[in-house]
C-alpha positions as CSV (number, residue, x, y, z in Angstrom):
1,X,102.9,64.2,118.4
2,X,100.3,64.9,115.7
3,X,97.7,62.0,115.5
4,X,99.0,59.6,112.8
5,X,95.4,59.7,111.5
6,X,95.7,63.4,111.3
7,X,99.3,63.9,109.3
8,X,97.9,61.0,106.8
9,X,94.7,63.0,106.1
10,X,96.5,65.8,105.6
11,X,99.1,63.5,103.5
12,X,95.9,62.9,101.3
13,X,94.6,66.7,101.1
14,X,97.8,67.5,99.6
15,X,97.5,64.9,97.0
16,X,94.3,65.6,95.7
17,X,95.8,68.9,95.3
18,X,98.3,67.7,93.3
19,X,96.9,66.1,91.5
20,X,94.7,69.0,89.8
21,X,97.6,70.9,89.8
22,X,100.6,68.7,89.0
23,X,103.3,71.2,89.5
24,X,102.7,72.1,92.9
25,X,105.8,70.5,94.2
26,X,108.1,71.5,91.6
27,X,109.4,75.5,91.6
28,X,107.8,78.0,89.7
29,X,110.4,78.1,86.5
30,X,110.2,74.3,86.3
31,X,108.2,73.3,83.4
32,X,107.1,69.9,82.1
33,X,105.8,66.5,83.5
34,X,107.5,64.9,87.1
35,X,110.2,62.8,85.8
36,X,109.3,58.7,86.2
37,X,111.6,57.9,89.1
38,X,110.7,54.3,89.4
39,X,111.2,52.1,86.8
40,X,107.8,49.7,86.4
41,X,105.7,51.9,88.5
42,X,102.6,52.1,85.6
43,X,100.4,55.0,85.3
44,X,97.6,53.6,87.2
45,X,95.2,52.1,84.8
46,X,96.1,48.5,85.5
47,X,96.0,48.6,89.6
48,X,93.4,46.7,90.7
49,X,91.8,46.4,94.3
50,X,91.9,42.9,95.7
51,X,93.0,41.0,92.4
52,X,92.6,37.1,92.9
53,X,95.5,35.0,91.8
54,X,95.3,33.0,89.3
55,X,94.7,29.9,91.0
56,X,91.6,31.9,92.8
57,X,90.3,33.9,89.8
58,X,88.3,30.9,87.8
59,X,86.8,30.3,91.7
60,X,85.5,33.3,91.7
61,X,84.1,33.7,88.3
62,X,82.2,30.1,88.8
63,X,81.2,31.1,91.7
64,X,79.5,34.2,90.2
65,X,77.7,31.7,88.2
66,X,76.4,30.1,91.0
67,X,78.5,26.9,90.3
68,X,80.6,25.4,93.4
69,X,83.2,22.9,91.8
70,X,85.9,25.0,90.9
71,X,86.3,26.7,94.8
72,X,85.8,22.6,96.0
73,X,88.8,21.4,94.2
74,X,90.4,24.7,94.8
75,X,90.0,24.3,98.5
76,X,90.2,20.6,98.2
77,X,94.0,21.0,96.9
78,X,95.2,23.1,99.7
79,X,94.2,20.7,102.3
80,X,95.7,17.3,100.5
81,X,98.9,19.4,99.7
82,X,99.3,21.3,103.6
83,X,98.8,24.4,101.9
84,X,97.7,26.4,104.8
85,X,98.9,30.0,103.7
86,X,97.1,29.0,100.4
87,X,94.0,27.6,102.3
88,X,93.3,30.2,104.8
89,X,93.5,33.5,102.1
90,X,91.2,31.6,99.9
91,X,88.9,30.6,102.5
92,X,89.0,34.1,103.5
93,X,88.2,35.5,99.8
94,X,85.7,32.9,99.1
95,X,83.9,33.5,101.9
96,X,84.2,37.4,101.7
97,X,82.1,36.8,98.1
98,X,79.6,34.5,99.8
99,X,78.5,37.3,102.1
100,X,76.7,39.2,98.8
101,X,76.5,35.7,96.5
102,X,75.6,32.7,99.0
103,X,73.8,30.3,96.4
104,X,76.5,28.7,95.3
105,X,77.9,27.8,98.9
106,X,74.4,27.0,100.0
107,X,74.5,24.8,97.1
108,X,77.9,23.2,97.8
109,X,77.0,22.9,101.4
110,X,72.8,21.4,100.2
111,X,75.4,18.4,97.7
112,X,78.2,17.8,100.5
113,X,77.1,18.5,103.7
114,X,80.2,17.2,105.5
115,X,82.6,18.6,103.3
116,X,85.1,19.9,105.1
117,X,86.2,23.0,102.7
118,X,82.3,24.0,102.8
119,X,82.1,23.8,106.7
120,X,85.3,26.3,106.7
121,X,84.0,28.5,104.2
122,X,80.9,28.6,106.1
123,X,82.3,29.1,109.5
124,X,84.7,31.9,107.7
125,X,81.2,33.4,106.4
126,X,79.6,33.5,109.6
127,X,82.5,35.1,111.5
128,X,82.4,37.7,108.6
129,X,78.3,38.4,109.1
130,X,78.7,38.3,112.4
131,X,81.4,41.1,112.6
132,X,79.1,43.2,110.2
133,X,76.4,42.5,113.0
134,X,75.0,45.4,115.5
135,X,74.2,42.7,117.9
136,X,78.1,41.0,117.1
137,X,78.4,39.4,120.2
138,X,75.2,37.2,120.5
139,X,76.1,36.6,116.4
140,X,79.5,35.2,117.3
141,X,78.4,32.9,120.6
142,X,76.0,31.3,117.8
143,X,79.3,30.7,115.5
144,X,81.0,28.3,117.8
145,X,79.5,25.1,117.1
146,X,80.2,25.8,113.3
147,X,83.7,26.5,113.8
148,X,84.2,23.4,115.9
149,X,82.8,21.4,112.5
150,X,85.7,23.1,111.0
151,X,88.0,22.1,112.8
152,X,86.7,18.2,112.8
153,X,86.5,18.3,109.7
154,X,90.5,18.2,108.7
155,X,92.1,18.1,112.1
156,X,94.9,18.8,110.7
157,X,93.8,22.3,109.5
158,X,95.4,25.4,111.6
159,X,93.0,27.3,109.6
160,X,89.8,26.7,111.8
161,X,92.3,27.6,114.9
162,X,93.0,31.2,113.1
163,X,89.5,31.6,113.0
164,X,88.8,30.6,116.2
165,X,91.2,32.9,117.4
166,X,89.3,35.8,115.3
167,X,86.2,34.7,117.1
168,X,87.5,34.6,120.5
169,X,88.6,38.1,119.9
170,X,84.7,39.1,119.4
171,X,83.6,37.3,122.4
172,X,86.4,39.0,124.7
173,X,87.7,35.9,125.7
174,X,90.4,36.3,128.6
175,X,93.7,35.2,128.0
176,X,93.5,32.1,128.9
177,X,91.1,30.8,126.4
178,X,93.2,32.8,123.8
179,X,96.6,31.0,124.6
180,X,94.8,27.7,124.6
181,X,93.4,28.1,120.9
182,X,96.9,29.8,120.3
183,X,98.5,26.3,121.6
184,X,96.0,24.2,118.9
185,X,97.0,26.7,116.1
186,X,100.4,26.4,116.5
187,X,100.5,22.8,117.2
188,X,99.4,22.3,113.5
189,X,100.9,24.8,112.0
190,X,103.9,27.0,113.9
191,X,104.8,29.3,111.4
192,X,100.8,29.9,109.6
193,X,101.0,33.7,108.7
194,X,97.5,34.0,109.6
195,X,97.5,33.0,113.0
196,X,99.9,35.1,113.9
197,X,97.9,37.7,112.8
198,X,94.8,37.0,114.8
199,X,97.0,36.4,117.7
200,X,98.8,40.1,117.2
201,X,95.3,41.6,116.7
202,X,93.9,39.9,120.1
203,X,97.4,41.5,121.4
204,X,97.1,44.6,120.3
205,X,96.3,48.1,122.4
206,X,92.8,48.4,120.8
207,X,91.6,44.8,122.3
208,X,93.1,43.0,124.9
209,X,96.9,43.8,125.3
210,X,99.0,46.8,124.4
211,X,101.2,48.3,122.2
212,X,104.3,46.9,124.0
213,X,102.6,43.5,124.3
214,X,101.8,43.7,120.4
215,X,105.3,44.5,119.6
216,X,107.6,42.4,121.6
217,X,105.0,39.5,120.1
218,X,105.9,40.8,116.8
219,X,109.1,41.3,117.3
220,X,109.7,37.2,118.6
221,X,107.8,35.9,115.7
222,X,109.8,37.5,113.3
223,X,113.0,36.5,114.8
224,X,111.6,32.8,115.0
225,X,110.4,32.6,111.7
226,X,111.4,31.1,108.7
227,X,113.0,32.6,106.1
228,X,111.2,34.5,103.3
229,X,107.9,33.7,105.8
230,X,105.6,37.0,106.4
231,X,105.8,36.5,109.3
232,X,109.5,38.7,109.6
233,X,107.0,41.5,108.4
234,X,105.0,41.0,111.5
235,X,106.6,43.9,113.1
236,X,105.5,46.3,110.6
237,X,101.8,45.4,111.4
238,X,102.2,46.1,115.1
239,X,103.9,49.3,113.5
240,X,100.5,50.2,111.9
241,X,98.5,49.3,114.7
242,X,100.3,51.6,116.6
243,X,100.2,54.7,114.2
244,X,96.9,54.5,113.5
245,X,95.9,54.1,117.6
246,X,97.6,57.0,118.7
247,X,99.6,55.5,121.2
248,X,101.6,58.3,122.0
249,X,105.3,58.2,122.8
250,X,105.1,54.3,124.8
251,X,106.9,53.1,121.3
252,X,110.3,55.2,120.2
253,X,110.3,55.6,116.5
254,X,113.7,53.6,116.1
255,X,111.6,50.4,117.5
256,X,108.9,51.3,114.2
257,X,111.4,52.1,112.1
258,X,113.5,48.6,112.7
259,X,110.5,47.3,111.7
260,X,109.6,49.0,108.3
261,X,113.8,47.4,107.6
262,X,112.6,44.4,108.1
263,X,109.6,44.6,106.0
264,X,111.6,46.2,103.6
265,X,113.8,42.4,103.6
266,X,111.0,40.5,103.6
267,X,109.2,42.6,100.8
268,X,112.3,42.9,98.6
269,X,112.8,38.7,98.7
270,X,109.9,38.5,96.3
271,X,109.7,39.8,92.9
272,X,107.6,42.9,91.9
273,X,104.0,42.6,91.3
274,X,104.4,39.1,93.2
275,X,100.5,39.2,94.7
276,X,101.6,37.1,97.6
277,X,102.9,39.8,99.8
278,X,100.7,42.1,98.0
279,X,98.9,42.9,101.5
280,X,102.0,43.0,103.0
281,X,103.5,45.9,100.5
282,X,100.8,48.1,101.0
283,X,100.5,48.1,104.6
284,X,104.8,48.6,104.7
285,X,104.1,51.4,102.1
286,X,101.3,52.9,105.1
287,X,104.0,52.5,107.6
288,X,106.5,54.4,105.2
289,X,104.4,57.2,104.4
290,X,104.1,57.8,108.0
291,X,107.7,57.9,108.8
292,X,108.2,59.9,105.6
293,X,110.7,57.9,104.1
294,X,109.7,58.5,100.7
295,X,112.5,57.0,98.1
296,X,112.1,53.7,100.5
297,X,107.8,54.6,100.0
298,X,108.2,54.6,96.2
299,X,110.1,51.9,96.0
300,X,107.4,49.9,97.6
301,X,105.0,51.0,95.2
302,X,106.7,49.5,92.5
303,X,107.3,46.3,94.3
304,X,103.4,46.2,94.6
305,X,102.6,47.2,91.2
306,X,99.1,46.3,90.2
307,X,98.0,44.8,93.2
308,X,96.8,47.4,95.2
309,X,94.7,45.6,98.6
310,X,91.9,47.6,100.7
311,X,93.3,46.9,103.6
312,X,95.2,48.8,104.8
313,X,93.8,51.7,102.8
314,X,90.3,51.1,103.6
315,X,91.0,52.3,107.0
316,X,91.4,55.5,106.1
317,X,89.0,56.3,103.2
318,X,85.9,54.7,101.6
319,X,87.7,54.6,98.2
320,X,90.9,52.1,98.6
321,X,92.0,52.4,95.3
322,X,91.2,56.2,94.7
323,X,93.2,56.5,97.8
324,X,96.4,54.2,96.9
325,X,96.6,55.8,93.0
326,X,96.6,59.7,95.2
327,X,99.0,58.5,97.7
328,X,101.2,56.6,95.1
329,X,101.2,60.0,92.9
330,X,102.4,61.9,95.8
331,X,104.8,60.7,96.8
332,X,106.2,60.5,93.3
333,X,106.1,64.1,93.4
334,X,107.6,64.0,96.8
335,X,111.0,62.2,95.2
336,X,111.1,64.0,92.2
337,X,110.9,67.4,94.0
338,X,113.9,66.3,96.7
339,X,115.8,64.5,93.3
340,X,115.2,66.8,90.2
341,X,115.7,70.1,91.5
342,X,118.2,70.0,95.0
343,X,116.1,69.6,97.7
344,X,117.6,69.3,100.6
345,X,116.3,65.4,101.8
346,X,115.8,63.8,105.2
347,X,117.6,60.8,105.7
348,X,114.9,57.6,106.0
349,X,114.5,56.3,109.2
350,X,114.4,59.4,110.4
351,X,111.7,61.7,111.8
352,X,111.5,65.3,112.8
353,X,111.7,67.2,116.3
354,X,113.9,64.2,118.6
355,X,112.1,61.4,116.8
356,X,108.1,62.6,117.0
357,X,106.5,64.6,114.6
358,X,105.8,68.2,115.0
């Protein structure tokens, strides 16, 4: 099997190509434009990389100038309503801004020192710097007692728990002490998207479990979960994990191919350019590209529409968004060329040489 990494690279190569030279895919007597196979898909101009909703946006742009309130009654909402899906992704943007604008949580946190949206943005922050850190470990021992504020803060709160989770991944915690914090999380919260996450990235084959372990965890959340949840998408991020890790033949391609249906379900439940399973969509489109299920792959593009995300695209290139718009044109020219003019197409779900690429 070529190294996913490699075929995507390659995947890329060929789009900046076409892109200079827009009629590479077609033959040499076709002339004119690739037809627009995908109704809404937009020309590009109006994707954005990480766009806040709406609820977030105003946040953000108080934030800028340096004022607090807005993200306090933002954050403040979320925890007297039990929106923990709501909570955790704004703690998680807020705090992601804090790391180049801190005055206006240092602020925040100077007014209301007990606050207990401050104390999880600032626990989120400090997980976040202490990730970035060369010396990550020592950084991430020194986060603990914040996070345990956190989480004293609104006991109710699975979100402290999801970051705790984060953290013990960074401290190589054994599994004991991640099954315990796994117990808290879900004990507040059983079907919190974001836990599940940290939990299938402590699982997965490039920290403390394996590609089997990360899968069959997938694979049980989804099937537990409620419906319409993210978390029936779960499978396709242990797909991803395992494409881009290289992990050889231990997963057959009909187990990662079952998975990008059922992201397919989940994504197609929400309307296009929703941007709650924005994340979602782009990292199912990843998984698509990789199998080489193109129609399925532009359909997916359209279903994200503007709300291109950097992960998981960041993985692969410094430029997200360049990336996304070259992939995105691609693969357009990937459809068109098998519609427009005959050629022969291989069936999605499929992949070549007994089910591993050549």
């Amino acid at each position: 099997m070529v190294h996913t990494m490699t075929f995507v690279s390659a995947l890329f190569r060929t789009a900046r190509r076409a892109r200079h030279f827009p009629r590479i895919a077609a033959p040499v007597a076709q002339e004119g434009p690739l037809p627009a196979l995908a109704p809404g898909l937009s020309d590009g101009r109006d994707v954005l990389l990480d766009a806040p909703d709406a609820r977030l946006a105003p946040a953000l742009v108080a934030a800028a100038l340096g004022e607090y309130e807005a993200a306090a009654h933002l954050l403040a909402a979320t925890r007297e309503l039990a929106e923990w899906e709501n909570r955790d992704r704004y703690t998680v943007r807020l705090a992601a801004f804090a790391v180049s604008r801190p005055e206006w949580l240092a602020r925040w946190l100077a007014d209301a020192p007990r606050d207990p949206d401050a104390l999880l943005v600032k626990a989120e922050l400090a997980i976040v710097r202490a990730w970035g850190s060369p010396a990550r470990a020592e950084r991430l021992r020194e986060v603990a007692p914040l996070i345990h504020s956190a989480a004293e803060g609104e006991p109710a709160d699975p979100v402290p728990w999801r970051i705790a989770l984060d953290h013990a991944r960074g401290t190589h915690a054994p599994h004991t002490v991640f099954e315990e914090l796994w117990g808290e999380a879900i004990h507040r919260s059983s079907h919190h998207y974001g836990c599940h996450v940290a939990a299938l990235q402590y699982l997965s084959a490039q920290w403390y479990g394996s590609h089997r372990e990360c899968f069959d965890f997938a694979e049980r959340a989804a099937e537990d979960s409620l419906p319409g949840s993210l978390i029936r998408a779960l499978p396709a991020r242990a797909a991803f994990a395992y494409l881009v890790g290289g992990g050889g033949h231990s997963i057959p391609y009909e187990r990662i191919d079952a998975a990008a249906d059922l992201g397919i379900e989940v994504s197609a439940a929400y309307e296009p350019g929703d941007p709650w399973p924005a994340e979602v969509r782009n990292l199912l489109a990843y998984v698509l590209v990789v199998r080489r299920r193109w129609p399925e792959t532009l359909e997916e593009f359209r279903r994200i529409g503007p709300y291109a995300t950097s992960f998981p695209w960041l993985h692969l290139a410094a430029d997200p968004l360049g990336q996304f718009l070259e992939l995105r044109e691609f693969v357009r020219s990937q459809v068109a060329g098998s519609t427009s003019w005959g050629r022969e197409r291989q069936k999605p779900g499929r992949a070549r040489s007994g089910g591993h690429y050549a």
